[in-house]
TIPATI-861467 format. One record per residue (C-alpha): x, y, z. Coordinates in steps of 0.05 Angstrom, whole numbers. Example, Ala and Ser with C-alpha at 12.3 -4.5 7.8 and 13.67 -1.06 7.14 Angstrom:
REM residues 2
x_y_z
246_-90_156
273_-21_143
***
This chain:
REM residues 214
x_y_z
0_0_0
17_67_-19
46_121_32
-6_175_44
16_244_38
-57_283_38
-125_267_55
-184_293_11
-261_283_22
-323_310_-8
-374_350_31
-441_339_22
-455_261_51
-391_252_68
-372_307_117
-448_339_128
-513_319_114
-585_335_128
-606_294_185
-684_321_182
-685_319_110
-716_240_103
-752_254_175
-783_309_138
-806_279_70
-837_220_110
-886_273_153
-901_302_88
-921_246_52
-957_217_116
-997_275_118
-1018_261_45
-1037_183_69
-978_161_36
-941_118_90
-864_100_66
-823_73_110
-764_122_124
-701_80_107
-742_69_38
-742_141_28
-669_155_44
-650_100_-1
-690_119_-62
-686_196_-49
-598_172_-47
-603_134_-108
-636_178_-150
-585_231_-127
-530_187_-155
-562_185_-222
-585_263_-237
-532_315_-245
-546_376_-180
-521_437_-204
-478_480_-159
-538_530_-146
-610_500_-135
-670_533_-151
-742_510_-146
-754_491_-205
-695_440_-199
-725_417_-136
-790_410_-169
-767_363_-224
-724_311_-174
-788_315_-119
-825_296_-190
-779_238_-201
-771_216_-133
-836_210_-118
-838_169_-177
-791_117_-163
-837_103_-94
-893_98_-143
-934_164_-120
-953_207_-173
-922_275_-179
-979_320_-158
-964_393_-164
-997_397_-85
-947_345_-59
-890_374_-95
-909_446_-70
-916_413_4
-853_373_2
-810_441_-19
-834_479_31
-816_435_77
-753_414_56
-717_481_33
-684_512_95
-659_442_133
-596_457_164
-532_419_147
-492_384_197
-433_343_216
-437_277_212
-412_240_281
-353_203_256
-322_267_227
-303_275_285
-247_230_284
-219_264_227
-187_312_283
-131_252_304
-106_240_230
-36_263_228
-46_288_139
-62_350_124
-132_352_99
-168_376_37
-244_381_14
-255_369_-65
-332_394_-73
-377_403_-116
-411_466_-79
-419_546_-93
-370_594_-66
-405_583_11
-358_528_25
-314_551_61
-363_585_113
-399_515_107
-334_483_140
-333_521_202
-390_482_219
-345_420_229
-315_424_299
-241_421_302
-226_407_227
-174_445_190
-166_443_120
-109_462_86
-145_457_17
-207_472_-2
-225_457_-65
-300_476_-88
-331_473_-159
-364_538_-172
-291_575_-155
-254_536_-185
-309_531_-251
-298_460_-254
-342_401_-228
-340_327_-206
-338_276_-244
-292_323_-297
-224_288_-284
-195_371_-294
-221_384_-219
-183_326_-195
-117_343_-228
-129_415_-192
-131_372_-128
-69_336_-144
-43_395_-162
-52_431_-104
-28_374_-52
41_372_-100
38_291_-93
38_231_-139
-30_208_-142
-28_144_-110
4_192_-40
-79_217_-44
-124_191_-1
-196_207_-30
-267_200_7
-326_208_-16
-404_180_-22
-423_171_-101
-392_122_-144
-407_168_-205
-385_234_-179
-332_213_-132
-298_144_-140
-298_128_-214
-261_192_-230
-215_191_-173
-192_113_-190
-175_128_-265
-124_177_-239
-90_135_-193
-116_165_-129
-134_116_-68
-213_128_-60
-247_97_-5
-332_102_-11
-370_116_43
-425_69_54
-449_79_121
-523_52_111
-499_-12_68
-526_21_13
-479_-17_-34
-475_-84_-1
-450_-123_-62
-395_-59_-80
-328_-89_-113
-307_-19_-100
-260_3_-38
-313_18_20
-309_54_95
-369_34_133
-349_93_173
-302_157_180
-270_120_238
-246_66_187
-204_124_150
-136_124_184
-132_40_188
-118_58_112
-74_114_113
***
């Protein structure tokens, strides 16, 4: 195995997440007589994610055409009511740290984000307690996005390492791992609902796994 020389993860569902966002769209839907059970939601909802492209800046009407397609793939019809009821709700959910991030703090490699996010990043960071990041790579600065390989030269680039000295973490096999491998960089998905039980694909159940592989 490879020396590590830098340690790179995405952001969003990897680093911070929306822990009322599935809570949420299950109320909704129960209020419309539409009983899902949550872990269906969050692994449709996560699925679907993987497979449409999310610009850097949301808008409604982006919302309004993945609620459409979600709802969808639970076999509800996209009523312009529900859709209304499930944006409303959903919009202003705060984003926070995931629990094992916080092990992060004891890895002895400087750390980098690579992120496909607007120019709020870095504010968005200083949500994560104790984390320092000497890089911080995000896609609407740097006008490039995940999966274009060009934003992951930038990130070996800016560590000034061989790419097999990055260690790379992050939650979509499209946007994330696929790109990262083809360059030589060590990426590690992170899986921690099982989502891809069957994955061939180097997996951490957890951020606490992270430094067994450094």
């Amino acid at each position: 195995m490879s020396r590590s020389s830098a340690v790179f993860l995405d952001v969003a569902n990897t680093l911070l997440h929306k822990p009322d966002l599935y809570p949420t769209i299950r109320k909704v839907l129960c209020d419309a007589g539409i009983d899902v059970p949550e872990k269906e939601i969050a692994s449709r909802h996560r699925l679907l994610s993987e497979a449409l492209e999310f610009p850097d800046r949301t808008s409604r009407d982006f919302y309004q055409q993945f609620n459409a397609q979600f709802l969808r793939s639970l076999g509800v019809a996209a009523e312009p009511a529900l859709l209304d009821a499930i944006y409303a709700a959903c919009s202003y959910l705060p984003w926070a740290q995931f629990p094992d991030a916080a092990c992060l703090t004891t890895i002895n490699h400087p750390l980098g984000v690579l992120s496909n996010w607007d120019r709020s990043l870095p504010d968005k960071l200083h949500s994560l307690t104790g984390l320092e990041f000497r890089w911080v790579l995000g896609s609407e600065d740097q006008q490039v996005r995940k999966p274009d390989p060009v934003f992951f030269e930038k990130m070996i680039q800016a560590a000034a390492c061989p790419a097999p000295g990055i260690v790379y973490v992050g939650d979509s096999v499209r946007l994330d791992i696929e790109p990262a491998l083809r360059l030589g960089i060590r990426a590690y998905l992170i899986d921690r609902d099982d989502l891809y039980p069957h994955s061939h694909l180097p997996r951490l159940r957890s951020l606490e796994e992270l430094e067994a592989v450094l």
